[in-house]
Legacy VTK file of the C-alpha trace (Angstrom):
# vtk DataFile Version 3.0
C-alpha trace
ASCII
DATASET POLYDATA
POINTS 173 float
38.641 -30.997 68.791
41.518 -29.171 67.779
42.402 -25.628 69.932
40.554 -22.862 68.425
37.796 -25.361 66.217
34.090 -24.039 66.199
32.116 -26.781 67.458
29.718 -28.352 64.691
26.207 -27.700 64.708
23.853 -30.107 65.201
21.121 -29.854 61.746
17.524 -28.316 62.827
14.785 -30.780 64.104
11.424 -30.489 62.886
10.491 -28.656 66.347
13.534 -26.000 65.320
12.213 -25.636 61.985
8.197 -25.277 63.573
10.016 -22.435 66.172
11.904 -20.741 63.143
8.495 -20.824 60.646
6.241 -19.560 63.286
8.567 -16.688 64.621
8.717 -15.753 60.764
4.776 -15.909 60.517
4.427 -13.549 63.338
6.534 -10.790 61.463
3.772 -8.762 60.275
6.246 -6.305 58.370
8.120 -9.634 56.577
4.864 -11.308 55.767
3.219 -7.562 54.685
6.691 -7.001 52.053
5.562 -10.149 50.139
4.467 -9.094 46.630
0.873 -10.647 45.781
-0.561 -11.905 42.516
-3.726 -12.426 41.725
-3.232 -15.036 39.397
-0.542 -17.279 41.011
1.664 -17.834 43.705
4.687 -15.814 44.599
7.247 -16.672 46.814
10.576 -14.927 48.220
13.666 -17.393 49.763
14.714 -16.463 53.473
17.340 -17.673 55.445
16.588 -20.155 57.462
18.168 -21.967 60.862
21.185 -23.986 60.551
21.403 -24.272 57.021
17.689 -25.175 56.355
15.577 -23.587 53.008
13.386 -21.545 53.881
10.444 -19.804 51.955
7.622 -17.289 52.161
5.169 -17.926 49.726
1.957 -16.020 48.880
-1.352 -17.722 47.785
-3.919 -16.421 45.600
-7.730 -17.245 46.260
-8.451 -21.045 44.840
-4.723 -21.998 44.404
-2.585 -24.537 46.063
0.538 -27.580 45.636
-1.103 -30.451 44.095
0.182 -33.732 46.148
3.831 -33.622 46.594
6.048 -34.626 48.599
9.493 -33.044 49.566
11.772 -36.306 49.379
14.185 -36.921 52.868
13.764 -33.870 53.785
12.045 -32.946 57.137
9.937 -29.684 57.609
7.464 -27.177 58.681
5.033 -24.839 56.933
2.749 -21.810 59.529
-0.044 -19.902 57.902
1.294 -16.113 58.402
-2.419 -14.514 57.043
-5.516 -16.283 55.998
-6.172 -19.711 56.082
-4.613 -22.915 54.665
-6.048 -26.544 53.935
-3.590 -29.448 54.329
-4.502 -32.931 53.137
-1.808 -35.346 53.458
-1.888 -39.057 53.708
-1.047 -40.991 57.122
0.991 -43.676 54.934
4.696 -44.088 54.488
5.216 -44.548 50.464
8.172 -46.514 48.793
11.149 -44.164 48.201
11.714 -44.895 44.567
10.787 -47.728 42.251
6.998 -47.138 41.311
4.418 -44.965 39.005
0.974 -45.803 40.775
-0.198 -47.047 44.327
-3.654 -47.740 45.749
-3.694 -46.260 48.890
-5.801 -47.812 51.585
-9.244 -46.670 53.381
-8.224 -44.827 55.926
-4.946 -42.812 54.861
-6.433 -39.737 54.292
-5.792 -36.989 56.671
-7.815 -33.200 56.599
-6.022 -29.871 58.980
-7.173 -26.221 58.675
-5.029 -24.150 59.320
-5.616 -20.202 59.979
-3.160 -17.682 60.543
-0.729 -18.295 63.517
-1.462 -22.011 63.096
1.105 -24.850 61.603
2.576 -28.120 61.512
5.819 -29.831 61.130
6.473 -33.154 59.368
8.869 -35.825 58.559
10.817 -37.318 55.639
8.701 -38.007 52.709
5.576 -36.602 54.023
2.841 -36.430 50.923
0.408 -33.754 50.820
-1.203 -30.890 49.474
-1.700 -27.300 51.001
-4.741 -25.198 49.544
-5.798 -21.752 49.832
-9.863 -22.536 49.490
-10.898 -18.920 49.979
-13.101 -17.819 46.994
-11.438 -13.975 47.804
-8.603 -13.800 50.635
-4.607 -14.216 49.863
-3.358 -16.750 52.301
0.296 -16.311 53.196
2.623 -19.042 54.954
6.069 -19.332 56.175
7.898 -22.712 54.979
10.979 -24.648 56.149
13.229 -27.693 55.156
16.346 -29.151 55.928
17.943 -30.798 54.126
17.394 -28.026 51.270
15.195 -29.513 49.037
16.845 -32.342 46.749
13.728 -32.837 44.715
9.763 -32.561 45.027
7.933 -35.824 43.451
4.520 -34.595 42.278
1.659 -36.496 42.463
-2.115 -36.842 40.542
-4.498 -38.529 42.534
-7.517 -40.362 41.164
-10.167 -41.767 44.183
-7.368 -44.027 45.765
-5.086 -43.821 43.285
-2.429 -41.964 43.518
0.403 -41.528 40.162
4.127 -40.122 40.199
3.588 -37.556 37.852
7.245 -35.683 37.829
10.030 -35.182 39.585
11.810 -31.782 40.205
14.878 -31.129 41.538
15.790 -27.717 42.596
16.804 -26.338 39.446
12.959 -26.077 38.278
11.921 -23.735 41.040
15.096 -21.486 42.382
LINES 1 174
173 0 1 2 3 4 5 6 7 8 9 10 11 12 13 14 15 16 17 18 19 20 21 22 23 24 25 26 27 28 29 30 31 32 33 34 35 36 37 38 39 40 41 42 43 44 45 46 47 48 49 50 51 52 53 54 55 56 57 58 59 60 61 62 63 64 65 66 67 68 69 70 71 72 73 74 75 76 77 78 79 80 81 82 83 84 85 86 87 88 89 90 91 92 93 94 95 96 97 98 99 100 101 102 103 104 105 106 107 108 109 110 111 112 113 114 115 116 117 118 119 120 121 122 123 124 125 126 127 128 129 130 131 132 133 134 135 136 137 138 139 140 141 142 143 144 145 146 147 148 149 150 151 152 153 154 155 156 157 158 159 160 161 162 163 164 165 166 167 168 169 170 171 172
């Protein structure tokens, strides 16, 4: 290294990204500034560690993702207020090259997740995060790095489960 050079940093882990989301969720004045709709999401971009995307995203009663996945990115989502529902599938899926799987017995994985609670998860994890409540805003603190190059979305019928669409990050910024 050169006299003077910074040193690089090394990108955020998935535990970095878990430490940065859950330090977020516990800033009650951050996660009180959110604006709430009652008749879908909202969500505000932060700045997250090392270069990451980071997002805090409000969740009306009876809304949520839809199965998705966030492509080779890795990341990590806390529930700030309320309570989430995660279902995700314990299955590594092909990258590219395919409109419908069957997905074996067994794959399908259930986490509640209340406020103060998380997770953090690696490249093309597939799941969907619910707010179940029939009354209560959920609110959760989310991270990724590499910023997002595209979300495949998912339907799932039984065992099923159909690549729907692909969005890169255009369709949500």
């Amino acid at each position: 290294m050169s006299p003077g050079a910074a040193p690089s940093q090394a990108p955020p882990t998935q535990a970095d990204l878990l430490d940065f989301v859950r330090r977020t969720a516990a800033d009650t004045e951050l996660v009180a500034s959110l604006p709430l709709d009652p008749e879908g999401r909202t969500w505000v971009r932060l700045e997250g560690p090392g270069g990451s995307e980071a997002w805090l995203i409000g969740w009306p009663p009876g809304t949520g993702t839809g199965w998705h996945d966030h492509a080779d990115s890795v990341g990590a989502f806390v529930t700030a207020r309320g309570e989430l529902k995660e279902y995700s599938l314990a299955a590594r899926l092909p990258t590219d090259g395919w409109k419908t799987l069957e997905l074996t017995d067994g794959v399908d994985r259930e986490r509640t997740l209340p406020a103060g609670r998380g997770r953090s998860f690696g490249r093309h994890h597939v799941h969907e995060v619910l707010n179940e409540s029939g009354e209560e805003h959920a609110v959760s603190v989310h991270a990724y790095y590499p910023p997002l190059p595209r979300i495949r979305r998912f339907s799932r019928t039984g065992q099923v489960l159909r690549l729907e669409q692909v969005e890169r990050p255009e369709d949500w910024q």
